[in-house]
N, C-alpha and C positions, 0 to 999 in steps of 0.2 A: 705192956710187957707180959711174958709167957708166964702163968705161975709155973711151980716145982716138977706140977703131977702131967703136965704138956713137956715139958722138955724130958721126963723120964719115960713117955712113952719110946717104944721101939718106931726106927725107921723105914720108909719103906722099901721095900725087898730091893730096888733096884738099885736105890742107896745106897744100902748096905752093900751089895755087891760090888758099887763102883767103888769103895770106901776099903772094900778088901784086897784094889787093886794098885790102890793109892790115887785116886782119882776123885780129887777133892772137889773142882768145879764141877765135873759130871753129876756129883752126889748135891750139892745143894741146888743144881737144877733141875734134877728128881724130886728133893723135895717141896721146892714153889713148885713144881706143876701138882704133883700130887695133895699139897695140902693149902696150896693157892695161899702161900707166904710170899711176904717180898725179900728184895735178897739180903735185907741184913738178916729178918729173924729168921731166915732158914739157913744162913751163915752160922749163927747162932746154935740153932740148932742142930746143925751139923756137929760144931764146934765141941759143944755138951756133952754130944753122943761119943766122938773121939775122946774126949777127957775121962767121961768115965770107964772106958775102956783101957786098961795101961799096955796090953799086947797091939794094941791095933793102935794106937798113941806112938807106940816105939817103932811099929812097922812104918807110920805115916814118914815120921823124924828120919828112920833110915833111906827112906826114898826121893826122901827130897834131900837128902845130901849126897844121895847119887848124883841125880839130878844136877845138882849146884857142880858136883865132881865134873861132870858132864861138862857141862857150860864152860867153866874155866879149861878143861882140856882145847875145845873147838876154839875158845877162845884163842888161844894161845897158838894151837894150829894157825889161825887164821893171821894173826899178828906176825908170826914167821915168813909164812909166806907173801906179806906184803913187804915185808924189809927185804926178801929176797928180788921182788920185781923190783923194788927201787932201787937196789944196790944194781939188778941186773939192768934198769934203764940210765940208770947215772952212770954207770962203768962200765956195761956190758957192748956196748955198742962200739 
């Protein structure tokens, strides 16, 4: 396990960036390559880095309930329009 003074290092830059975009798997696979971590502790470390940060925590939180917003809309779309073909192959014909 990581001590204190490794997890409070800064990230690297491309991390970071992917992190400010809300792109969380991009970011821990910036950091295995760069610090040749496997994917928990660079999960982990990812992880850390977001927590101590509370603006970049709340931006991560908002974008994946877009996200999630997202999914149950298409979701839903999709479900519609299958009730419509099978209304429209059971009745339509």
């Amino acid at each position: 396990m990581q001590d204190e003074s490794e997890e409070e290092r800064p990230l690297p830059a491309a991390a970071a960036a992917a992190l400010s975009t809300g792109r969380m798997v991009e970011a821990i696979k910036y950091v295995r390559e760069a610090e040749g971590l496997g994917l928990m502790e660079a999960k982990q470390r990812v992880d850390a880095y977001v927590a101590r940060d509370p603006v970049l925590k709340a931006q991560i939180a908002d974008q994946q309930a877009q996200m999630k917003r997202r999914f149950v809309k298409w979701a839903l779309f999709i479900d519609v329009l299958l009730v419509i073909a099978a209304i429209w192959y059971f009745y339509g014909r």
